[in-house]
C-alpha positions, -999 to 999 in steps of 0.1 A, spaced: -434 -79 -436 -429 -88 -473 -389 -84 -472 -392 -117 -447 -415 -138 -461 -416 -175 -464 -409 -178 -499 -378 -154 -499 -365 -163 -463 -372 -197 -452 -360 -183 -422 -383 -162 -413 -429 -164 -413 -448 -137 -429 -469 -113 -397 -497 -131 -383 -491 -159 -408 -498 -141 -441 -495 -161 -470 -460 -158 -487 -452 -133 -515 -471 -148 -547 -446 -125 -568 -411 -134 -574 -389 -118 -547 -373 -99 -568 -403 -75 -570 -401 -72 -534 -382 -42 -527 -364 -55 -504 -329 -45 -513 -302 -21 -494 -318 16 -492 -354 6 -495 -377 1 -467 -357 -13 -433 -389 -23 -412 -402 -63 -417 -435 -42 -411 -453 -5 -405 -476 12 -389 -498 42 -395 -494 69 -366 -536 70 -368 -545 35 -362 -518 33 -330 -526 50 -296 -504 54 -269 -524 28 -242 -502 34 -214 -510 53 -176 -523 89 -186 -499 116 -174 -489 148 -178 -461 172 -175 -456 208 -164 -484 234 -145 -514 256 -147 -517 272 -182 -483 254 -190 -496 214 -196 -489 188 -220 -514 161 -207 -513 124 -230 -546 104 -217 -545 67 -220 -560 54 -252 -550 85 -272 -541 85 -307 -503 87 -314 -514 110 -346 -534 136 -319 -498 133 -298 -474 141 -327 -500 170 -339 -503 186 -299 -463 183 -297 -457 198 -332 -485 231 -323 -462 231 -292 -429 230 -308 -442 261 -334 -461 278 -312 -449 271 -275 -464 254 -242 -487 281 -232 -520 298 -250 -536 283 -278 -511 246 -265 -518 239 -229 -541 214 -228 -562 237 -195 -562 260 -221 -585 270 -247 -571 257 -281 -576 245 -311 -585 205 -317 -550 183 -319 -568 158 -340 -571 166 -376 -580 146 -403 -597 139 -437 -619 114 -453 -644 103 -473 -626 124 -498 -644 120 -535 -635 146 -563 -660 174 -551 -658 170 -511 -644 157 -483 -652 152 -445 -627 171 -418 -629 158 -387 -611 167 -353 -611 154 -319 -592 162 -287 -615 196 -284 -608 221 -255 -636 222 -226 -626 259 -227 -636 263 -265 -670 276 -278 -669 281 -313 -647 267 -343 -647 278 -378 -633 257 -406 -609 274 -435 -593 258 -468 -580 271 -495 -567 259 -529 -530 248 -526 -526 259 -564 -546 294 -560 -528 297 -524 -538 318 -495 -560 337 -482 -577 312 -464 -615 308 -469 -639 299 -443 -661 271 -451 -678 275 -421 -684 297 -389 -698 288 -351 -695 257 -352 -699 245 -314 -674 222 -291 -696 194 -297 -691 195 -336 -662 169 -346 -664 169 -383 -676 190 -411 -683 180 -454 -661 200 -467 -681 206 -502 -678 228 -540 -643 216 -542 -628 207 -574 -619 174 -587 -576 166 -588 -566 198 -566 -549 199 -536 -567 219 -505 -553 229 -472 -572 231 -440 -571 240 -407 -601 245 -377 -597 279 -359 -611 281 -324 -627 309 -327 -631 324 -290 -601 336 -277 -588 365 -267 -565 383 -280 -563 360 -307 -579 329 -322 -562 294 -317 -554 274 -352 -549 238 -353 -522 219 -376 -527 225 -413 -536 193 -430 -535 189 -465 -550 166 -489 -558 160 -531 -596 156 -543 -598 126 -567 -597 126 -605 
């Protein structure tokens, strides 16, 4: 949105009539190899609002509902690409949330939340560990029931990177993981 400004291109308005750049366009950015798009958007503030369908057959579905999140989408399609449509994926399936994120993250703790949870799951358990440290993964938490959608991840140490992921813990012959999401306590 900067790149096209008023006060570089009189050709062009700012988004939603933003005020022009108030720094000279040089400072911009908006030369060859930097960013192309006049503006962007984060995959977890757009969701797909279109007619809810899905694709394939019993214990074989990808299902996108109406109104879902386009981050929950690219999550469900990458545990499918790694994993394959099928246990632990299809969404009449038990499985692990599709929706994982943090915040609230201070230098000691941060919140995980999840949505998109499996009527067929009971039980989740959350697991981190220390990016720097490395695996194996710790469990935060166990039991944690299908109507849980976030957990304060606490103890952690400030400037540190963590990884986490929420295990559905209640399936046979093995347990379901969701994407691993990674983020850095504060300084």
């Amino acid at each position: 949105m900067a790149c096209n400004c008023n006060k570089c291109n009189t050709n062009k308005n700012c988004g939603c009539n933003d005020s022009a750049l108030s720094t000279p366009c040089t400072y911009s950015d908006c030369g060859i190899g930097s960013e192309r798009c006049e503006d962007i958007q984060c995959a977890e503030c757009v969701s797909y609002c279109g007619t809810t369908f899905e694709v394939g057959t019993t214990n074989n579905l990808i299902k996108i509902e109406s109104g879902e999140r386009l981050d929950s989408i690219i999550q469900k399609f990458a545990l499918i690409i790694s994993q394959g449509l099928g246990p632990c994926t299809s969404d009449d399936l038990h499985h692990a949330p599709y929706s994982v994120f943090a915040t609230g993250i201070t230098s000691t703790s941060a919140t995980i939340q999840w949505n998109n949870i499996s009527t067929a799951t009971q039980t989740f358990s959350v697991e981190y560990y220390d990016v720097a440290v490395g695996l194996p993964w710790l469990s935060a938490t166990t039991g944690l029931t299908n109507t849980t959608s976030s957990y304060i991840l606490s103890s952690l140490t400030a400037s540190k990177s963590y990884k986490v992921r929420i295990v559905s813990t209640d399936s046979l012959p093995s347990d379901c993981t969701s994407v691993v999401i990674t983020f850095s306590t504060l300084a």
